[in-house]
Each structure stands twice: as C-alpha cells, then as structure tokens.
N, C-alpha and C positions, 0 to 999 in steps of 0.2 A: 322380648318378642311379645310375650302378652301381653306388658303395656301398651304396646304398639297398635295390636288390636283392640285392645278397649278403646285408647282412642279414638280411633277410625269408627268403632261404633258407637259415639259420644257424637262424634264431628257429624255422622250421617240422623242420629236422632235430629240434631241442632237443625242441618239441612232443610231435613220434612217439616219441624215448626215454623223455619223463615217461609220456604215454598206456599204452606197453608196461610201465613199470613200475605205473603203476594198476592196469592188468589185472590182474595178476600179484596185488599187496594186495588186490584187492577178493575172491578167491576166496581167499585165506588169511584174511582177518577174516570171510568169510561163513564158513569152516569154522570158525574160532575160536568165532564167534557161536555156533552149532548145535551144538557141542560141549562149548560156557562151557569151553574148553580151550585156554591162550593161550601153553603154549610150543611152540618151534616145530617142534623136535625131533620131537614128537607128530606134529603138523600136517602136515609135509611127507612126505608119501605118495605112490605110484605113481598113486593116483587124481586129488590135487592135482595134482602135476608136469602129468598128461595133460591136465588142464581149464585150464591155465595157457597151454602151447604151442597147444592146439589152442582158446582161447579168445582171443590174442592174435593167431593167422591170422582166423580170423572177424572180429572186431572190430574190428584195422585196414582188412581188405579192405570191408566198411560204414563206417568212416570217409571212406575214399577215396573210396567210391561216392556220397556224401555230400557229399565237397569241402570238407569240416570244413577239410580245413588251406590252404584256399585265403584260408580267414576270417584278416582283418587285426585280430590281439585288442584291440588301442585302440579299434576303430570298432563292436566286437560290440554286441548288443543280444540283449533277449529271444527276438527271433526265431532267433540265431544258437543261443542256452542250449537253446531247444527244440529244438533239431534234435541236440545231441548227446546229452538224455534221451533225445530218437525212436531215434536210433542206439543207442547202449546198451540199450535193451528190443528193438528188430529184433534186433540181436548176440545177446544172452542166448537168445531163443528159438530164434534159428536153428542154436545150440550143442547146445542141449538136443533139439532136432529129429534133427540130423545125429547126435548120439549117441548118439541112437534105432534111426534106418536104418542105422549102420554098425555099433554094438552097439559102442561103445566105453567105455569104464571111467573115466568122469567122473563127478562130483559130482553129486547129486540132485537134481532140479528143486528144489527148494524154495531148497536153497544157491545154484543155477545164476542164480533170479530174485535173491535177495540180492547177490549178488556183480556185477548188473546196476545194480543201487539206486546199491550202493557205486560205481560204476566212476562213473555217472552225476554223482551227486553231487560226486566227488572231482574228475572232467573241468572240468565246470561252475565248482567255486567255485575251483580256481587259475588259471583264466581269469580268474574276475571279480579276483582279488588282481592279478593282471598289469597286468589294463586299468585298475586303481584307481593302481596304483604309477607306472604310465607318464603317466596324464594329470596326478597331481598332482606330476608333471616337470616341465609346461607351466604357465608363468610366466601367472597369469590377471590380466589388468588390474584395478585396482581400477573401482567402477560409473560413478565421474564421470569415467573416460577413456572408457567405451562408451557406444551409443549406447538410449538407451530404447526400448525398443522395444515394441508393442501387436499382436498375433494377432488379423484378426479370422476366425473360424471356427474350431469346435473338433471338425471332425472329421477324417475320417483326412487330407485335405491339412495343415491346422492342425497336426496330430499327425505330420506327416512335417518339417513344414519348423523344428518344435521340435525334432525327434531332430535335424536337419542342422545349425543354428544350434548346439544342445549340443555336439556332434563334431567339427564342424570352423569356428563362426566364435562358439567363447566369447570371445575377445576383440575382435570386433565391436560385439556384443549384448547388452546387459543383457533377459533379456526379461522384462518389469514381470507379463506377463497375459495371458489371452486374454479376447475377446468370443462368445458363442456365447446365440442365440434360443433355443435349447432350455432351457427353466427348469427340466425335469429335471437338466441338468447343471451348475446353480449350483452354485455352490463346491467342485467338483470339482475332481482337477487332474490332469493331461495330462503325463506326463513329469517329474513334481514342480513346472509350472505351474498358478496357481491361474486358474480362468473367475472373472471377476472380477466379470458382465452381461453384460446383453445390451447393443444399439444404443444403447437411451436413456442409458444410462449412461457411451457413448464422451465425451462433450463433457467431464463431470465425471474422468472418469481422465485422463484427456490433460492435463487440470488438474493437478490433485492429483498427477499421477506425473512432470509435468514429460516427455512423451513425445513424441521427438524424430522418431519415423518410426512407420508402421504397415503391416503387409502385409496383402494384402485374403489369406486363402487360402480362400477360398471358388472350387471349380472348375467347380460345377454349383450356376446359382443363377438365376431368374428376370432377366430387363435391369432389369426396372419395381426389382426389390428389389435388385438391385446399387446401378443408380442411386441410389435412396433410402439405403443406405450411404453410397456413396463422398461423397454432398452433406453426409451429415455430418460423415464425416471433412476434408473440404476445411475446413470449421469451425474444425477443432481448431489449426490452425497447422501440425501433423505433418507431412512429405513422404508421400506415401501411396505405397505398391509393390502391384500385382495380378499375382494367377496367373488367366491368360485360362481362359475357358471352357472347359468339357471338349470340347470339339470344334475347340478351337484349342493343343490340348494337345503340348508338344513331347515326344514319347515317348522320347527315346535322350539325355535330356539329364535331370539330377538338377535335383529341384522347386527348387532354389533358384536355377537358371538359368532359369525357367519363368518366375521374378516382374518383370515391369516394371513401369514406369512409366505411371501409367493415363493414359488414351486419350480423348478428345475423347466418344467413339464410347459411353464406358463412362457418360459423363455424361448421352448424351442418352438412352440408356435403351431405345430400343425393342426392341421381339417381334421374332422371328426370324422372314422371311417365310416362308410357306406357297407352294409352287409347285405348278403343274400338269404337272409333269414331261415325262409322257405325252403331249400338246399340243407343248411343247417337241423330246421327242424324234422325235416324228412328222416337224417341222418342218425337222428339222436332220440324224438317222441317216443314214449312206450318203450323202450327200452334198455335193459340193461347196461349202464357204463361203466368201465372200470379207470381208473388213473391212480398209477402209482406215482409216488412222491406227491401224494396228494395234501401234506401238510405244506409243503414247502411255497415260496414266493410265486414260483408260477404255476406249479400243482393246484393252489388253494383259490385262485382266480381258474382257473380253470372249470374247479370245482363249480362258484357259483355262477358262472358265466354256463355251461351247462345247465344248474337247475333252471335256471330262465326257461329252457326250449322241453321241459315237464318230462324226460325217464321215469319208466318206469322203478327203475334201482339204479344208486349209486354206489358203488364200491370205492371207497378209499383205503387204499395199501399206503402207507407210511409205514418206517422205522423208528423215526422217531416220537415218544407217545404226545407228551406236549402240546406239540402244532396238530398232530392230528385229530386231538380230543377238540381244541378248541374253533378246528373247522367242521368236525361235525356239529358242535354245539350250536355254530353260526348258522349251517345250513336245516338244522332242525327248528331251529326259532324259526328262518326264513320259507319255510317248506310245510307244505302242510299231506300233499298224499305221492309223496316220493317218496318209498322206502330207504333211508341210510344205512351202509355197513362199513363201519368205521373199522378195518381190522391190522392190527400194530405185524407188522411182518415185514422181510428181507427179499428184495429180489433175487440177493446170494442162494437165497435156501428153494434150489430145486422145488423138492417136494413138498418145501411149504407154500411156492405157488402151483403146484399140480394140484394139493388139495382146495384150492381157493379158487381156479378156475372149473375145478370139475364140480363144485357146488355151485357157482355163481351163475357160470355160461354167460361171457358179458360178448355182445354184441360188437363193441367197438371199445379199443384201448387206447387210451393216453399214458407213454411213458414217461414221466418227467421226472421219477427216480436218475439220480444221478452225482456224483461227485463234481462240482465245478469248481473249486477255490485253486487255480493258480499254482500260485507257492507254494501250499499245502499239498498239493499232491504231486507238485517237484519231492516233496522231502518224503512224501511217503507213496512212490508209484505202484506200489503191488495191490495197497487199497483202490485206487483208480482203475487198473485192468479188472480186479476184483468184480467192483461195485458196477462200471461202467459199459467194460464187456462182457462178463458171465454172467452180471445179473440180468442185461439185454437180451442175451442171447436163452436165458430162463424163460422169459417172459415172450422172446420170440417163439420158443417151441412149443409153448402153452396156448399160442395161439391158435396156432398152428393144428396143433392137435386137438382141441376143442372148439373147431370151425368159427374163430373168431370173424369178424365180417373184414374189419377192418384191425390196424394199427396204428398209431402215430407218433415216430419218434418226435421227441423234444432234442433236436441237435443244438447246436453253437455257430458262430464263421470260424471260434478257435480252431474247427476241422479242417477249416481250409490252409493248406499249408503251415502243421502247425507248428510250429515252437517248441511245445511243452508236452508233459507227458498228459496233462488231461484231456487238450486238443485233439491228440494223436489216438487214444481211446474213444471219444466221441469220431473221430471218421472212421473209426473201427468197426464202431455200431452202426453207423451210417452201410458200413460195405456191406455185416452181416443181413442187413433188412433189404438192401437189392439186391443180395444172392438170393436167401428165403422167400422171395417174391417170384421169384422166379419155377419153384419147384412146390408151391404152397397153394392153395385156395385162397388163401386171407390176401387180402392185400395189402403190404405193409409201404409204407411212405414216411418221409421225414420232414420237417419243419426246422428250417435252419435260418438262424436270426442272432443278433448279435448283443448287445450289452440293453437291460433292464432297467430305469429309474426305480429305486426305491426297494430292489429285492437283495434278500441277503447275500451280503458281500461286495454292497453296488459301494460307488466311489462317493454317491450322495450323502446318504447319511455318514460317510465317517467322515466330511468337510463339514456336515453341519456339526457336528461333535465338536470337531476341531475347535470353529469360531465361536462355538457357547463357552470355551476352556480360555477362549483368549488367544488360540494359536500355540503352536504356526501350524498353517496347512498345509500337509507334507503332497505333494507333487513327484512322480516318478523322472519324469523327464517334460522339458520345458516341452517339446515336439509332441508329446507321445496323443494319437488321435483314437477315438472310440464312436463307434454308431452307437446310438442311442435309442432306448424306444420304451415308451409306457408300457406297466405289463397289462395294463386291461388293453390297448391298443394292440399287443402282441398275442397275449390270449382270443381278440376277437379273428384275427387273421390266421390263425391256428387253426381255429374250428372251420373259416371259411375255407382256407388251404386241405382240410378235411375233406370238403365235401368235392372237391377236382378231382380227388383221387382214383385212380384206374392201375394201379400197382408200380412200385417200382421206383418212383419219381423222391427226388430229392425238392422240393419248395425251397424256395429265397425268398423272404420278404424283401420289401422297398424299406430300408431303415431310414431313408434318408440323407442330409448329407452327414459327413462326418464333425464331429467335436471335439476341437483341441482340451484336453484336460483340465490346462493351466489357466484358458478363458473362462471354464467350467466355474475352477477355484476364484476365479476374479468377479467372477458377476457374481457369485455367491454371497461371497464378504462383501462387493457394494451395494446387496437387496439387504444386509443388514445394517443398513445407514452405516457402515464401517468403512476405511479405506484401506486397498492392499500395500502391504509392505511399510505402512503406518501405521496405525490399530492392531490390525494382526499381518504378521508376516507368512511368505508363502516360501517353504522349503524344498530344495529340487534335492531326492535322495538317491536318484538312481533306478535305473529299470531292474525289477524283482526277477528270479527265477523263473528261465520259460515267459517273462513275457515280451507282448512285442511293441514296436512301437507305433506301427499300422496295422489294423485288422482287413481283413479280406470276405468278402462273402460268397468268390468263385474260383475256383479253381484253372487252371491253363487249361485242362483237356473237356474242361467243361463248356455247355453253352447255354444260354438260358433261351427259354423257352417265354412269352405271354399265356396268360390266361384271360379266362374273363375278368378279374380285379386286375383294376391298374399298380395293385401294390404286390400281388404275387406273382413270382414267373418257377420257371420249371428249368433244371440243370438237367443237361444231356443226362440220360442212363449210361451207369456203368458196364461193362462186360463183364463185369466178375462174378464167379459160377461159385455155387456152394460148396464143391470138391476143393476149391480152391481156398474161399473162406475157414474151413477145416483145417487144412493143413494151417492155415497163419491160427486158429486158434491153437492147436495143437504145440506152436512155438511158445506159445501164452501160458498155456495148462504145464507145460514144462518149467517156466518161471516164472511163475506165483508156488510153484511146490516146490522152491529151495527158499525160504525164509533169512537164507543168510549170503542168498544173491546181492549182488554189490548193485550198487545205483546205475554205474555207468553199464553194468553188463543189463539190466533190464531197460535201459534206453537203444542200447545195440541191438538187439531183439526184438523190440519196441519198432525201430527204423526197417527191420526185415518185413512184420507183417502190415508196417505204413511207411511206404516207399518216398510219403510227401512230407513225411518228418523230420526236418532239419534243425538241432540243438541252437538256442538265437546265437551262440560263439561262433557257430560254423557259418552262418547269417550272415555276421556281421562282418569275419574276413572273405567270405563269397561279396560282400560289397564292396571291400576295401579293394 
C-alpha cells in the first residue's frame, strides 16, 4: 500500500513538470502560429519569456484549484478531459485579464486564447496516451473466461455501472448489451455498448448471447414495471443483480456496491403507500410511546418508523436483551433529542409492567410482544396462553389504569379461524381488547395482517439458506398459499390504522393477492441464475402442526368496513362483554396452573374460550 502511494506521488510530481513544460510550448507555437515564424531565436522574446512565467503561475494555481492532479489517469473519463479544457480557457482568460489591470508586456489576446487551445489540447491527449498505455498493461481475459453479462437500463445508472465494469471489473464482465424502452435509443451505444432492445427482446438475447447474469440498473422505475422486468428475466436462466430504488439508494458507496440480489419484495411488485402523515404525527409528536416487543421484526420497524414523526420518549420493552440493545443502539445513533428507554422486561410479570407504566405514563402503546412460531407453540401451548394472553391482557390493564390514550394490538389473519394453538391465542387477545374498550377510557384497537418478508421466522430467508447449501427447498405443500407483505409497508399501515381509531375496531390491511409458496420457492432459485428441480431441488414435506393451507383475514360473522386508506378497512365489532371475557380467561388461568396438563386437554379448553378454533384434522374431515 505504500508503494502504491509513493507512486501516485512520483506520477503526479511527473504531471506538474510535463503541465509546466506545456505551458511554456503552447505560447511558443501560438506565437510561431501568428507569426508563420518557427525559429526560435526569433520567438523568444521579453514578451514570450513574460507570458511563459506569468502564464504557468496562473495555470497551475487553477489546476490545483481544480484538483486536476488528484485525478487517478487510468480511471479518467470525459468528465475528467472537460475539466482540464474548463481550466485552460478559465487560465488563459484570467492571464489576459490580469495583464490588463497590471499592464504587463505579454502576448496578445488573440495568441493568449491560442496558446489556451494548444495547452488544452496537448493536456488532454498525453493523458489519454497514458491511460491507453497503462490499461493495455492489464492482462484482459479472454470472453469465455468472463462472465456475459446483459444492462438492463440505459440511462445514466446503466451508463455509470458500464464506465465501473470498463475500469475496474473488465475481467469480470464480458458486457454483451444493454436493454433500454426507449426506442429512440435503439442501436445506440453507451460507452462503446450497443442497446440491443427493449424488454421483449431480453428472452431472445439471453439466448442467442448465451448470458450468464444480468443487472437490473434501473434506479427510479415504477414496482408494477419493475416487477414486470424482473418476471422476465427470471425466464431467461440469468442470475439477475438490482440497484434498489432511488430512495433506498446508498449514497457514499460506488453504484456497483448498490446492486443486489433481487428481493422477494421486488417480485411482488407493489405501489408505495400513500400516508397521512399529519394524522400520524398529531398522534405521536411530543409524546410518550411505548412498544413492547420492541426488539423483534416488526417491534423494531416500528420503533424507527416512530422516531421519524419526533416523541417525546421512547420506551422499548423487550425480553429479549440482544435485539433490544441493538435497536436502541440504532435508534440513538439515528436520534438526536428523543429520549430512549431501552428496558429488558416480560409482559408475564404483572408488576414489572405496573412499575414501568406508572413511571413512564406513555401516551400511546404498541403491543407486538408476542409468541408467533407455528409448531413451536403447537408443542409447547401453555408458553403461548402464557406470553400471548396474560401478557395482553397485563399490558391491557396497565393501560387501562394509567389513562393510556391509546392501544394497538399487533394481531395475525392466524386469528381468523384458527388452526393452531398460537392463532387461537392471538383472537384471544383480539376479544380481550374489544371487551376492555368497552368499559375503559383508553381506546384499545387491533391491527390484523397476515405474513411479513424478511422477519423472524418468515419462509424467505430460510429458501435463501436453503439455495446458498445447494438445496433442497423444503416446501410444505405444493398448494399451500400465504399473503404477504413488507414489514416497513406493514408498520406504515399500522401507524396509519392508528390514527382511525375511535375504540373497539379490529383493522384489516389490504395484503393483497395471495402467494402460492411453491411459486415462492421457484422464482427464488431462478433469480439465482439456478433452475428448479435441476440445480437445486424443491422438497414437498408436509403441512406442520397447526398449520393451514389457506389463510384468512375475515372472519364469517364479521364485515368489513372502508376507511379513508384504500388499504385499511374495519371488521364489524364484536358483542363480547368483559364479564364474559373473564370467565374464558378464568378457563385459562386454570390451565396454565396444572404444568402436567396434557396437550390435547389445553386445546379442548382452548376450543371452549375460542369457539373459532378448529384443530387442521378436524378441518380436513369437515372437508372430506
């Protein structure tokens, strides 16, 4: 490495003595010019000599101010060549200016701009012979060692990450082409790359060019028309690489660190919500918020989607320390006069949240404390009644009684007719918060949404595991369908589902449509240029414990309501009175206090105080 820099500082010394001796030629061939008098005897004059010293101070000190010799000559481009024509014409003028005001005995404007031309020119083109000499130094791979490669986007992203590939990964990249909609710019080319078509024509060159990767660089580009791309490159065989959205853009990083690996997220396609900010911020400015489960996947989005709209104080309640230490860490770097209180606690422990409400006094609560995992809380249900309904129902009475303003469960659609024992706890919680709504000041509501990209336990990352291993991707059932939905896209409809609230109301987000798994697992493995059931295979193992093979996001006796977002609507209120919710916990509090209750006797009781719980065996001969 510090060879490296001596040289760079060898190579720019060298620079400034060719530069100064340019200078120098270019005002003797401009006077030669203007004179057709080319010996030199002649030429060197009291007035040259003076236009010489006093045009080589000028011209280097706008070099410098310039930064010309900070430029690395291998990696130059036109941008760099125009900047030192720009200098050489600022120079020249400011020659011709200064020895004007000072009345000194230099050459004539006319010669003054010539000898501007020449310096420029002569700068310029042993640059380019340098950068010519030095890169074909560098040993370039023949094309069947590199890898084919396809652009799609031809403009300035497209056009950046061509200059970066030419400079620094030619022996990476054979690059075949670009793709670019603009039919103006058919068979153009980009850097000495040829547009080769548009979209329709990616299946056919991927063919025909034998094209082993392709990078999306499109920055700013509709979801719906992304989508519709990336479906057809997943077609082609290609591995496909994306540079995210211009609002997901990493700025202090060169575009060819920008490009991954496309995202689940990039498939499904959707519009960017629309919020009601003002609503939001009304709800939240200046004051107090509390969210338990505040480490976890959508706790932790929540978190910073919050700081955005500036509380007063944050409270995060986690159990576990880990994720919670490292979201306050995040939201302290990111935050500058929000107080944090990062506090490691159990929603189980009554009066360790009685003491943390009656210090805090938070204004409005996010519950997203919760057990979700499926199987795991088939095998172990007394932790789910546990964690899911007495710790709810802790946090409900805390509200409660400390004039909380607001609530907001984080529900599931598993509530809806569930399956399982974790489902049938979350409509639990669900019923306790529209009884307590009812007999309570606070006004407690829920948010009920269906399956997360990318948060713990989601089906994404354990397929991308799978195809880093080689396979196989295990699949439950070739049928089995899931809604889907980004957690920043789920957290912003949260907050705005927040701000409807008037007590009582159960929320449904618009997930969209639904997503067969098995398609899931197929576009997965062909966005990494792999092919299913050849490369890596896909394994159908069976539907797990409790789960189902369609989810629901309504219930029969329910009806949805609109709001003002076209993506929330409102389920009828239930009838169910707190006297009544009591007695069903009471069935509860009786079976979490025998530790050696049998499985199937805490689902039988389980069914008593959630009458919509049907075990999937009982399911499946109700369909047979």
């Amino acid at each position: 490495m510090k060879t490296f820099v001596n040289k760079i500082k060898v190579t720019k010394i060298i620079l400034f003595f060719v530069d100064v001796l340019i200078i120098a030629l270019s005002y003797l061939i401009s006077e030669a010019f203007i004179l057709e008098q080319f010996y030199i005897s002649e030429l060197v004059t009291t007035k040259i000599i003076n236009s010489i010293i006093f045009g080589i101070i000028i011209y280097e000190i706008f070099l410098n101010l310039f930064e010309v010799y900070k430029n690395i000559t291998i990696y130059e481009s036109a941008k760099e060549y125009f900047s030192y024509a720009l200098v050489c014409m600022v120079a020249c003028n400011a020659v011709f200016l200064l020895g004007v005001i000072f009345n000194l005995n230099i050459v004539s404007p006319k010669e003054n701009l010539l000898a501007g031309v020449f310096a420029a020119v002569m700068m310029i083109f042993y640059r380019v012979v340098i950068k010519f000499m030095l890169t074909n130094k560098v040993t370039i791979k023949p094309e069947r060692e590199r890898k084919n490669l396809l652009i799609i986007g031809g403009g300035e992203a497209g056009t950046e990450v061509v200059r970066n590939i030419k400079e620094n990964l030619i022996n990476n990249y054979n690059i075949v082409g670009i793709i670019d909609d603009n039919h103006k710019k058919a068979h153009c080319k980009i850097n000495g790359v040829k547009i080769l078509g548009d979209r329709n024509d990616i299946l056919r060159i991927c063919k025909e060019r034998k094209i082993d990767i392709i990078f999306f660089a499109i920055s700013n580009i509709p979801k719906k028309e992304r989508k519709e791309i990336i479906s057809i490159c997943q077609e082609t065989g290609a591995k496909v690489r994306i540079l995210p959205g211009i609002q997901d853009f990493i700025t202090d990083k060169n575009i060819m660190q920008n490009l991954r690996d496309v995202e689940i997220e990039d498939i499904l396609g959707r519009d960017p919500i629309t919020l009601d900010n003002n609503n939001i911020e009304n709800l939240i400015k200046e004051h107090t918020i509390l969210i338990t489960g505040a480490g976890g996947s959508i706790g932790s989005e929540l978190c910073r989607q919050i700081s955005k709209y500036e509380p007063k104080e944050m409270v995060l309640i986690d159990i576990y320390e880990n994720n919670l230490y490292d979201i306050e860490l995040e939201l302290k770097a990111n935050t500058k006069d929000i107080k944090i209180d990062a506090i490691v606690a159990s929603v189980r422990d009554k009066a360790r949240m009685e003491s943390i409400f009656e210090k805090t006094k938070p204004y409005v609560v996010f519950h997203a404390a919760a057990h979700k995992h499926v199987p795991l809380m088939e095998t172990s249900p007394l932790e789910a009644i546990k964690n899911n309904v007495f710790g709810t129902y802790n946090v409900v009475n805390c509200c409660d009684k400390y004039n909380v303003k607001r609530f907001v469960l984080i529900s599931t659609d598993k509530a809806v007719n569930p399956t399982n024992i974790m489902g049938a706890t979350k409509r639990m919680c669900e019923m306790i918060i529209q009884a307590k709504d009812k007999v309570s000041e606070t006004e407690f509501v829920a948010v009920r949404f269906g399956n997360v990209l990318g948060s713990n336990g989601s089906v994404v990352p354990l397929f991308k595991k799978q195809i880093a291993k080689g396979g196989p991707v295990t699949v439950t059932h070739k049928d089995i369908t899931r809604f889907f939905m980004t957690i920043p896209e789920a957290v912003q409809l949260v907050l705005q589902a927040s701000t409807y609230a008037k007590g009582g109301e159960i929320f449904v987000l618009d997930m969209g449509e639904p997503v067969k798994i098995y398609d899931l697992a197929v576009s997965l493995i062909k966005l990494s240029g792999l092919q299913p059931d050849v490369d890596i295979p896909i394994k159908i193992t069976g539907l797990r414990p409790g789960e189902k093979l369609y989810e629901e996001i309504l219930m029969s006796e329910e009806g949805l309501k609109n709001t003002e977002h076209s993506k929330i609507f409102i389920a009828k209120p239930s009838k169910i009175t707190m006297e009544n919710v009591e007695k069903k916990l009471d069935i509860l509090r009786n079976t979490i206090a025998d530790e050696n209750i049998k499985i199937q006797e805490i689902k039988a009781n389980m069914k008593k105080v959630v009458p919509t719980y049907k075990e999937r065996k009982e399911e499946d001969k109700a369909e047979k």
